[in-house]
C-alpha positions as CSV (number, residue, x, y, z in Angstrom):
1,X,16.1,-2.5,-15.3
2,X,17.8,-5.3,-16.6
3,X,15.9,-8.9,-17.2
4,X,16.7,-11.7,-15.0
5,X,15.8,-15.0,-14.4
6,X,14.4,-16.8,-10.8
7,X,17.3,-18.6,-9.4
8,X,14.9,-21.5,-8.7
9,X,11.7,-22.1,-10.9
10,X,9.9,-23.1,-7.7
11,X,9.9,-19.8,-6.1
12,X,7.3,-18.8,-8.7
13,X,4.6,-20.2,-6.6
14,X,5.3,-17.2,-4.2
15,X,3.6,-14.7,-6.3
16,X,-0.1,-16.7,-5.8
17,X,0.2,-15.8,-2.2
18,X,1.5,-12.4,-3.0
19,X,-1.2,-11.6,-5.2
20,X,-3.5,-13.0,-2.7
21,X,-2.4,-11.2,0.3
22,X,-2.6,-7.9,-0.9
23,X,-6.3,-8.8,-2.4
24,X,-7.0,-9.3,1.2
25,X,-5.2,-6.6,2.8
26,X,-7.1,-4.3,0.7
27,X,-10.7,-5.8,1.8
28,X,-9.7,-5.6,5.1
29,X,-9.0,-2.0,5.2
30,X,-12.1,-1.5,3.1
31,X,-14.1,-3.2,6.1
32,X,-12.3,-0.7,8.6
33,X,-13.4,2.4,7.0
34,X,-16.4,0.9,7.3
35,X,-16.0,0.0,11.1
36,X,-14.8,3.5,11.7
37,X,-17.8,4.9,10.2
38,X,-20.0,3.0,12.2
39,X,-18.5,4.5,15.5
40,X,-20.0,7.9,14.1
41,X,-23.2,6.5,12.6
42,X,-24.1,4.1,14.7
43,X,-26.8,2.6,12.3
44,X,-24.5,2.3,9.2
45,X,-25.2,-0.9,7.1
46,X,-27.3,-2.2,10.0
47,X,-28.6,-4.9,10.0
48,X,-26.6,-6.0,7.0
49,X,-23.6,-5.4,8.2
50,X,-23.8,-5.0,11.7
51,X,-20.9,-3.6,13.9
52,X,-19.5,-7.0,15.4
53,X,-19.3,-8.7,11.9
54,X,-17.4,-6.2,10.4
55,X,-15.1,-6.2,13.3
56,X,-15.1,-9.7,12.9
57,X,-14.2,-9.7,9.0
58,X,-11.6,-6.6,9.4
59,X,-9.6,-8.5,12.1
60,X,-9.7,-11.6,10.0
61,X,-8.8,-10.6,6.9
62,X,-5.4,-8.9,8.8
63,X,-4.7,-12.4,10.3
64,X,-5.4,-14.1,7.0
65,X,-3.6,-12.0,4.8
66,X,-0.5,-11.3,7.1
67,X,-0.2,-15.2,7.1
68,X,-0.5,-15.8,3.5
69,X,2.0,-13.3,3.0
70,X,4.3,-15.2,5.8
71,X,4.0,-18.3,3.2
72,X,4.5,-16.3,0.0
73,X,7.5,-15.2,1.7
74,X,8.7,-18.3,3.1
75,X,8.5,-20.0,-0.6
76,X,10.3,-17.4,-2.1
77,X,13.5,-17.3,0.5
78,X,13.5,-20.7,1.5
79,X,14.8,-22.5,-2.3
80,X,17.3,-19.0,-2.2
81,X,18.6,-19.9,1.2
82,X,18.7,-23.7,1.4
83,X,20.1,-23.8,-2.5
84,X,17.9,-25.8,-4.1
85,X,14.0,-26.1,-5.4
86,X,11.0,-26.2,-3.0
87,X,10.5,-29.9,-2.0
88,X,6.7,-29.5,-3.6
89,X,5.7,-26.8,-5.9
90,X,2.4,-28.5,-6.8
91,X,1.6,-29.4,-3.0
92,X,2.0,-25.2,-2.4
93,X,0.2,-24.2,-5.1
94,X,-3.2,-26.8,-3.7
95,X,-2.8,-25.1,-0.2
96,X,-3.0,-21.4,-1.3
97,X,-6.3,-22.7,-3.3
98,X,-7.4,-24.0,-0.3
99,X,-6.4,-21.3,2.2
100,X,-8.6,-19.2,0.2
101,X,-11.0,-20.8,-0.4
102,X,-11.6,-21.8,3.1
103,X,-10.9,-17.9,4.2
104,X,-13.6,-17.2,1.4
105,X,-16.1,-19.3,3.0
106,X,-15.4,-18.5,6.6
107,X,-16.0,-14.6,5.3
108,X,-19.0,-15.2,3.8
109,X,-20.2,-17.2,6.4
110,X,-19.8,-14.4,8.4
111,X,-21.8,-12.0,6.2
112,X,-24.8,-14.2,5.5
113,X,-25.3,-16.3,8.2
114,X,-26.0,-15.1,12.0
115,X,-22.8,-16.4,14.0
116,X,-25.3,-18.2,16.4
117,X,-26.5,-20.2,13.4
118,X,-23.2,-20.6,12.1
119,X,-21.8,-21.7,15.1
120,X,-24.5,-24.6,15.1
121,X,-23.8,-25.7,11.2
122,X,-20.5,-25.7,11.9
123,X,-20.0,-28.4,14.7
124,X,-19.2,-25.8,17.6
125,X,-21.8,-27.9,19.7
126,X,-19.3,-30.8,19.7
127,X,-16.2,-28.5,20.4
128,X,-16.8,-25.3,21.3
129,X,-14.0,-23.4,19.8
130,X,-16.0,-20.1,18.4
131,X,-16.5,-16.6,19.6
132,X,-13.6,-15.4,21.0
133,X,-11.9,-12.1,19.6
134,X,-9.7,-13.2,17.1
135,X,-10.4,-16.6,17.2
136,X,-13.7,-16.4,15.6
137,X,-13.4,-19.0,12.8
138,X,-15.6,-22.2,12.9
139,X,-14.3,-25.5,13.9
140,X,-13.8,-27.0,10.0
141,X,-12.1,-23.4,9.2
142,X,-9.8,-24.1,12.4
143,X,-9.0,-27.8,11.3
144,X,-8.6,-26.6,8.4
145,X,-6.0,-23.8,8.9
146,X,-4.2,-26.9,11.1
147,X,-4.3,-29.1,7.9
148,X,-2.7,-26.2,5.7
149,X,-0.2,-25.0,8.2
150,X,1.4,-28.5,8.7
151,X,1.5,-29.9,5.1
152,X,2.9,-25.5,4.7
153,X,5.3,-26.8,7.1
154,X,6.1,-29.8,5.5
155,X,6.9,-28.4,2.5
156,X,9.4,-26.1,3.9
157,X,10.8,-28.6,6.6
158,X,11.8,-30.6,3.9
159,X,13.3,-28.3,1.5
160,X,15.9,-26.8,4.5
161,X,16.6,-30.3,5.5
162,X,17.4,-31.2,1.9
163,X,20.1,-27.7,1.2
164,X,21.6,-25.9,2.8
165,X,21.0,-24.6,6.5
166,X,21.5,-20.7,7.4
167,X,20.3,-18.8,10.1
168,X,17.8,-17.2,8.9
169,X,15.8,-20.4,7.9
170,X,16.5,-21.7,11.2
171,X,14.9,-19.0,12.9
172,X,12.1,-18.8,10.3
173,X,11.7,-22.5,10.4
174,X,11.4,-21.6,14.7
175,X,8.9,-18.6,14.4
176,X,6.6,-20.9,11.9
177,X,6.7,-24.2,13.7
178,X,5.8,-22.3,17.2
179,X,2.9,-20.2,15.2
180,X,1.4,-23.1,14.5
181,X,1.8,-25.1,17.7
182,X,0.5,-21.9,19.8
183,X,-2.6,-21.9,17.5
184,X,-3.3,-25.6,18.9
185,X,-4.4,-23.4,22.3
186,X,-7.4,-22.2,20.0
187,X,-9.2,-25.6,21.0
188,X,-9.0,-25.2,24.3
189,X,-12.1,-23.7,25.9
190,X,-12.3,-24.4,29.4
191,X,-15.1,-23.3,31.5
192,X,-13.5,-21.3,33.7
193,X,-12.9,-17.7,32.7
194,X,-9.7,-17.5,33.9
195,X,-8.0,-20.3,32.2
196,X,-10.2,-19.4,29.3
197,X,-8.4,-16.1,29.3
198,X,-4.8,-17.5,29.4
199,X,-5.3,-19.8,26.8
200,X,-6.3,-17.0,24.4
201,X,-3.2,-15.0,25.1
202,X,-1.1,-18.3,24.5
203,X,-2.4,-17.8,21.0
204,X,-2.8,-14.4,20.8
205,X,0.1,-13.2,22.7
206,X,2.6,-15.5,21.7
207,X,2.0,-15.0,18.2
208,X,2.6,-11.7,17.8
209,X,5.2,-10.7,20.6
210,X,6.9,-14.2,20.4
211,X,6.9,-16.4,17.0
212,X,5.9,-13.5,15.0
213,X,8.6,-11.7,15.9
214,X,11.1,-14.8,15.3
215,X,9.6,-14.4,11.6
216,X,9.9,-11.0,10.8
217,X,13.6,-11.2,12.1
218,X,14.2,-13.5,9.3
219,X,12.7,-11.7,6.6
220,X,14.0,-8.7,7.6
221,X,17.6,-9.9,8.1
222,X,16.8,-11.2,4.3
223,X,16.0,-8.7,2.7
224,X,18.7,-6.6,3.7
225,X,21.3,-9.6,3.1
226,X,19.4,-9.3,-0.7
227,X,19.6,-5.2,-0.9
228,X,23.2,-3.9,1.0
229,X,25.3,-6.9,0.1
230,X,26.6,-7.0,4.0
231,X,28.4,-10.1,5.2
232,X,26.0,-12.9,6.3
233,X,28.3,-13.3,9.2
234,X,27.3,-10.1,10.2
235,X,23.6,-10.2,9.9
236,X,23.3,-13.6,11.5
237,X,24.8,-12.0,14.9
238,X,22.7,-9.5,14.6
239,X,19.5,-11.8,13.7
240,X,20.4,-14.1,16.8
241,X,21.0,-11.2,19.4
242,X,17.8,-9.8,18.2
243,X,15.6,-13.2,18.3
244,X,17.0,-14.1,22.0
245,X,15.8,-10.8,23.5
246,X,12.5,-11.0,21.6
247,X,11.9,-14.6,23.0
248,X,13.1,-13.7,26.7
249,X,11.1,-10.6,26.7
250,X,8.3,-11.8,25.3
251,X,7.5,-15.1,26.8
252,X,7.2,-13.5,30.8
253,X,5.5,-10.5,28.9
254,X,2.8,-12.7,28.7
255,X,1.9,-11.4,32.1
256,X,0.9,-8.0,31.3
257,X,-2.5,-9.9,30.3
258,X,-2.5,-11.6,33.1
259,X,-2.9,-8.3,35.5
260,X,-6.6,-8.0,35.8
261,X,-8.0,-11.7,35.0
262,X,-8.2,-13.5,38.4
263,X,-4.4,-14.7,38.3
264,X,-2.0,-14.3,41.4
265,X,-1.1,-11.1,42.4
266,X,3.0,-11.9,41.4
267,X,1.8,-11.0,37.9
268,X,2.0,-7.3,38.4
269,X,5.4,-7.4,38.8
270,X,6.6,-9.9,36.3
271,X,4.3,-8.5,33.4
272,X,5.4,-5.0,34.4
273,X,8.8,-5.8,34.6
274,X,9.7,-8.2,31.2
275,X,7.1,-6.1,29.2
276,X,8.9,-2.7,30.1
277,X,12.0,-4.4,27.9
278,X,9.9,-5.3,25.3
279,X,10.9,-2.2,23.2
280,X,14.5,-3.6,23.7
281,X,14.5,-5.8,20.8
282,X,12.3,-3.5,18.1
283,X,15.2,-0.5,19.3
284,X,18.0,-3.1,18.6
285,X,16.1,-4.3,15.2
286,X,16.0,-0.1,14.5
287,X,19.5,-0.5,15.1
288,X,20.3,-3.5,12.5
289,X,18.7,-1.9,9.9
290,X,20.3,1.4,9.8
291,X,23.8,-0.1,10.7
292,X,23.5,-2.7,7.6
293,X,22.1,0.2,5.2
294,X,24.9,2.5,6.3
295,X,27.7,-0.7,6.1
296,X,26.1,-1.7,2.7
297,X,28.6,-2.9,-0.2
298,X,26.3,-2.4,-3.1
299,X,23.5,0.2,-4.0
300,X,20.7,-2.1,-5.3
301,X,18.6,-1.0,-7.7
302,X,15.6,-1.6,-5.7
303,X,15.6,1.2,-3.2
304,X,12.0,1.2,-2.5
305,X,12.6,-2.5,-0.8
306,X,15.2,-1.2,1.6
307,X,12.9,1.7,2.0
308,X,9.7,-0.6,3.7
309,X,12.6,-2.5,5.4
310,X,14.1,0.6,7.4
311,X,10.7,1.9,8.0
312,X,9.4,-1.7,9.3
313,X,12.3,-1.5,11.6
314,X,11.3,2.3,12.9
315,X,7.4,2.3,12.8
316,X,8.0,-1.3,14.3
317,X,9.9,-0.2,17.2
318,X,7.4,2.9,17.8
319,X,4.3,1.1,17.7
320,X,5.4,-2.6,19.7
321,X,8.0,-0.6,21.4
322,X,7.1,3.0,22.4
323,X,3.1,2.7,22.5
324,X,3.3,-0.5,24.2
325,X,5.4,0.8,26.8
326,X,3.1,3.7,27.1
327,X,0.3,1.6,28.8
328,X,2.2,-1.8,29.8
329,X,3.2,-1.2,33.4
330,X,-0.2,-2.6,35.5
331,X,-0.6,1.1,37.7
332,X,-1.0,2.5,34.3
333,X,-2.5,-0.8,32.6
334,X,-5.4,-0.5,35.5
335,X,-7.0,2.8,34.1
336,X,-6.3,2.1,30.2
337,X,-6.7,-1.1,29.8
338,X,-8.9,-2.3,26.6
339,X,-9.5,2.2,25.9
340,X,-8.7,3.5,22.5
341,X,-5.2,3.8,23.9
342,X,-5.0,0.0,23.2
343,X,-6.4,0.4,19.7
344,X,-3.7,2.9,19.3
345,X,-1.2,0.5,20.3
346,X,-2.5,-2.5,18.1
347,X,-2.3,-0.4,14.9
348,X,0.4,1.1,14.8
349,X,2.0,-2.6,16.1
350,X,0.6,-4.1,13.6
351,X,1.4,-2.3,10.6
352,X,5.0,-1.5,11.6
353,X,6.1,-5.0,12.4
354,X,4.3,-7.3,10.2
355,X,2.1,-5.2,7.6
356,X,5.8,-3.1,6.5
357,X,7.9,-6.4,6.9
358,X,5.4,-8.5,4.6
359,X,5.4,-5.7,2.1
360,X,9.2,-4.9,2.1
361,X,9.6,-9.1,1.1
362,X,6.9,-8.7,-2.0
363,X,8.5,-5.3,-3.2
364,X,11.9,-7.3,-3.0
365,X,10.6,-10.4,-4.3
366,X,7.7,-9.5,-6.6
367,X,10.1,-7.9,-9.5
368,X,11.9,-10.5,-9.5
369,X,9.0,-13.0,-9.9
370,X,8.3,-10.5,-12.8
371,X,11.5,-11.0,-14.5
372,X,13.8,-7.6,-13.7
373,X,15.6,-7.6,-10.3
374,X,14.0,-3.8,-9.7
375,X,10.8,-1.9,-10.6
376,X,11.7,0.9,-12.8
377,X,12.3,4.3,-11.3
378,X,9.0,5.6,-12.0
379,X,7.7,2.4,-10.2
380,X,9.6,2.7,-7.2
381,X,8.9,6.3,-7.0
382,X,5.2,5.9,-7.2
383,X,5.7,2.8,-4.5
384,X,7.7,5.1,-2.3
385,X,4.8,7.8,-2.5
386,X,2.9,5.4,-1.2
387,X,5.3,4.0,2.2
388,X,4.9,7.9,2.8
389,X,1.4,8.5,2.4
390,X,0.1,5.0,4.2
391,X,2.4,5.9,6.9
392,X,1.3,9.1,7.4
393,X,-1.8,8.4,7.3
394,X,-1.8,5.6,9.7
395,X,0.0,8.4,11.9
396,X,-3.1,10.1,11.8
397,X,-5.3,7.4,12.6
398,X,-2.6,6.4,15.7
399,X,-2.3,10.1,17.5
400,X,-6.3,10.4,16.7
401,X,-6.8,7.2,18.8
402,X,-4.1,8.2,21.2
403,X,-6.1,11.5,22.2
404,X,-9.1,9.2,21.9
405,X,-7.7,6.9,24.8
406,X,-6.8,9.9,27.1
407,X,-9.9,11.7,27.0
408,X,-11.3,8.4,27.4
409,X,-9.6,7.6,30.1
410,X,-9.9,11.1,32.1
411,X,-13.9,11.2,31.7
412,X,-14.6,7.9,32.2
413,X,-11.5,5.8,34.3
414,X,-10.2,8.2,36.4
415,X,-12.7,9.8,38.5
416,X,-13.9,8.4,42.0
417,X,-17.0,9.7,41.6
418,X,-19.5,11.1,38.9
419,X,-17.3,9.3,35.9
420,X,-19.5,9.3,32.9
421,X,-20.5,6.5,31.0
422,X,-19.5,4.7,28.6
423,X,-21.5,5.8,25.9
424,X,-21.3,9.3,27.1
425,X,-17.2,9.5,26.6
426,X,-18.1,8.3,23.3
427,X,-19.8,11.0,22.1
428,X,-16.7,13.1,23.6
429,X,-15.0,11.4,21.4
430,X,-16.0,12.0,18.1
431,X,-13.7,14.9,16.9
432,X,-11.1,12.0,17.4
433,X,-13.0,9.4,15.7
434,X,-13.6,11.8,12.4
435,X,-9.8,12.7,12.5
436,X,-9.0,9.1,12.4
437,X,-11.6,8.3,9.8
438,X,-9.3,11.2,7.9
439,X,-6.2,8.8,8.5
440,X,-7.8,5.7,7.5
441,X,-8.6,7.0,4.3
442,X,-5.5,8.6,3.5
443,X,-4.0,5.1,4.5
444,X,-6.2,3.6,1.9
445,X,-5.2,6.2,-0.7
446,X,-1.6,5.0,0.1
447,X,-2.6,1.6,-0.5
448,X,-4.5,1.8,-3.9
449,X,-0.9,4.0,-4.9
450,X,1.1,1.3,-4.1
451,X,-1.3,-1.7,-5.9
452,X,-0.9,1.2,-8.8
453,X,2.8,0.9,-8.7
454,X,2.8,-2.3,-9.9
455,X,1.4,-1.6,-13.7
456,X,4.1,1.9,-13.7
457,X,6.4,1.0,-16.8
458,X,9.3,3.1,-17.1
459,X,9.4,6.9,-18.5
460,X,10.6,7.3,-22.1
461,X,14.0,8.1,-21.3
462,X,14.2,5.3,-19.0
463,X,12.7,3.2,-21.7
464,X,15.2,4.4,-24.2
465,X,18.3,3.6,-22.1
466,X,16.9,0.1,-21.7
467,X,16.3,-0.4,-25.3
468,X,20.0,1.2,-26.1
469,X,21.5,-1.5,-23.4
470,X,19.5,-4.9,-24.3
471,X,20.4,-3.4,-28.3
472,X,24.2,-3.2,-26.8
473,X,23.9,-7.2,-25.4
474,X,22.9,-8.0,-28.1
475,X,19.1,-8.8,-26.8
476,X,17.6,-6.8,-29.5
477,X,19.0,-5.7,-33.2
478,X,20.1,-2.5,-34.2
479,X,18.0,-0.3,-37.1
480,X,19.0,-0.7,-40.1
């Protein structure tokens, strides 16, 4: 592939978060091999590692990572779009060093400290913030992540205002402003349950089926700008269409959390309702993708991008769309609520949204960062090897947990009388739990072959053809 040269010197500083988030991404799928091992024996790493912890750590690291790689991201299309360098280069490269180092902390704290004790070094005695699912960080970690995410926004703010304005930075601009004013509900913890609850989903919710979803728009509507060459004009109406129906649906689908917390009974029907179009925007994003590939004006040579970018757009829409439909309406919501049918769900959510979308913008953007706009063949081959084999594999792990949630369900939900126990279904369970063990390691093979893909060179008749063209431009001289 041919060498080339960043169109802005500032968008270097995307490849620290790049590098970072996949360092992350792969400890946290180390710690849920280990969680899924510890469903089959019981006392694994105990009381080193005990179960809770490395729930704790596993969810973490995704939110960490996925975040980092929503900045690396943002600092690599934002000079491209708005035309001109990154407000502060030196300010982004402090707040990756301190985003990880804080995330390093918090981690370890995690590991060697008991969270009761850790809670009490930490300040949550003069605001209780801590131990809630998700939201497990200690109060500095929290005001930390505040500090990062404005000056982040900052930085970014100011470089659209100064360029140009498209509508993808708008909406990315949107999505990252509302992540980080929804994360503001993390300090609220009332005493009462109920308003507890609601607050959580405002974070929790919010993020990921409302300004999550403004951001993966925008990097998705990128990269495809980047890879098919189709109008902007185009994309933008797409990316605008798609953004409204993920906001209107997604904001009142709030309420299918709100079902079976001690909220008014009008919740049924409004979560029911706005969550059943949920899929409508993840089916229309399906639809953007293919249309652009199929309208494109180019063939870039970096097909292994608009690879992860059509599959964030199909796994996307099957696992926010299709398996969050399966269990969203509340008569159906009231017997699977929190089984293994949600973990199903969250997974494959999860990774085809924002895991695909993240990865699709650093096989894009990395090469580039790198000096060649595409990988070589034997690269991208290797890297497409590996789409396939983590998507397969988190397959696996999704229909394991699926039959999981149903069996789950029908022992222990379902009957009037005589349902078994929890702990009893478990051990039903466990042909399911070894199958998905089988798809979380496949899913990790997938993701060592894809961190492999990046020190790939070309073959030697790829590597010949380069020399013969740089020799041609004049780049290298001819043999005597």
């Amino acid at each position: 592939m041919k060498p080339i040269t960043l169109k802005y010197k500032s968008q270097a500083v995307a490849k620290l978060y790049f590098v970072g988030a996949l360092a992350l991404f792969l400890g946290q799928i180390v710690f849920g091999i280990t969680l899924g091992l510890q469903y089959l024996i019981g006392d694994l790493m105990f009381p080193a590692i005990p179960f809770n912890i490395a729930r704790m750590v596993h969810t973490n690291l995704l939110i960490v990572w996925l975040l980092m790689g929503f900045m690396g991201s943002a600092y690599f299309l934002v000079p491209e779009e708005a035309e001109t360098e990154l407000y502060s280069p030196l300010l982004a490269k402090i707040l990756f060093w301190v985003f990880l180092g804080a995330g390093a902390l918090t981690i370890l704290g995690y590991l060697l400290v008991p969270y009761a004790t850790l809670a009490e070094m930490t300040g949550n005695n003069l605001l209780a913030t801590m131990g809630r699912e998700f939201l497990e960080q200690p109060l500095p970690t929290k005001l930390g992540i505040v500090v990062v995410a404005l000056a982040f926004l900052f930085n970014i703010s100011m470089t659209v205002l100064k360029g140009r304005k498209t509508a993808i930075t708008l909406v990315l601009l949107m999505g990252l402003w509302g992540l980080a004013l929804m994360f503001l509900f993390s300090f609220v913890n009332p005493s009462n349950l109920v308003r507890d609850k609601m607050y959580w989903w405002f974070v929790v919710h919010l993020w990921v089926e409302g300004t999550w979803e403004l951001i993966l728009g925008a990097l998705l509507a990128f990269v495809l700008i980047k890879t098919t060459g189709v109008d902007r004009e185009v994309i933008d109406k797409w990316l605008y269409l798609i953004v409204t129906m993920a906001l209107v649906t997604g904001i009142l689908g709030t309420g299918h959390h709100f079902f079976f917390i001690g909220l008014p009974g009008y919740w049924l029907w409004v979560g029911s309702v706005f969550s059943a179009l949920e899929p409508i925007p993840f089916f229309m994003m399906t639809l953007f993708a293919f249309n652009m590939v199929q309208r494109r004006k180019r063939e870039h040579p970096n097909q292994a991008a608009v690879l992860w970018a059509v599959g964030c757009a199909v796994m996307g829409f099957l696992g926010a769309g299709v398996w969050g439909f399966l269990h969203t309406l509340s008569p159906v919501n009231y017997y699977t609520h929190g089984s293994q049918i949600t973990a199903a769900h969250g997974h494959l959510a999860f990774y085809g949204a924002y895991v695909l979308v993240v990865i699709a913008m650093i096989s894009y953007a990395m090469p580039l960062l790198r000096g060649r706009e595409a990988n070589s063949r034997r690269a991208q081959n290797v890297e497409m090897w590996s789409f396939w084999i983590m998507t397969i594999g988190m397959g696996v792990m999704v229909l394991a947990l699926t039959g999981a949630g149903i069996l789950q369900v029908w022992l222990q939900r379902m009957p009037t009388e005589g349902a078994m126990s929890f702990m009893a279904t478990q051990d039903q369970l466990r042909f399911f739990y070894w199958l998905r063990m089988a798809g979380g390691v496949m899913f990790l093979l997938g993701l060592l072959a894809y961190l492999a893909s990046f020190f790939v060179g070309p073959g030697r008749a790829e590597d010949e053809a380069l020399h013969e063209s740089a020799q041609q431009n004049g780049a290298l001289p001819r043999a005597a």
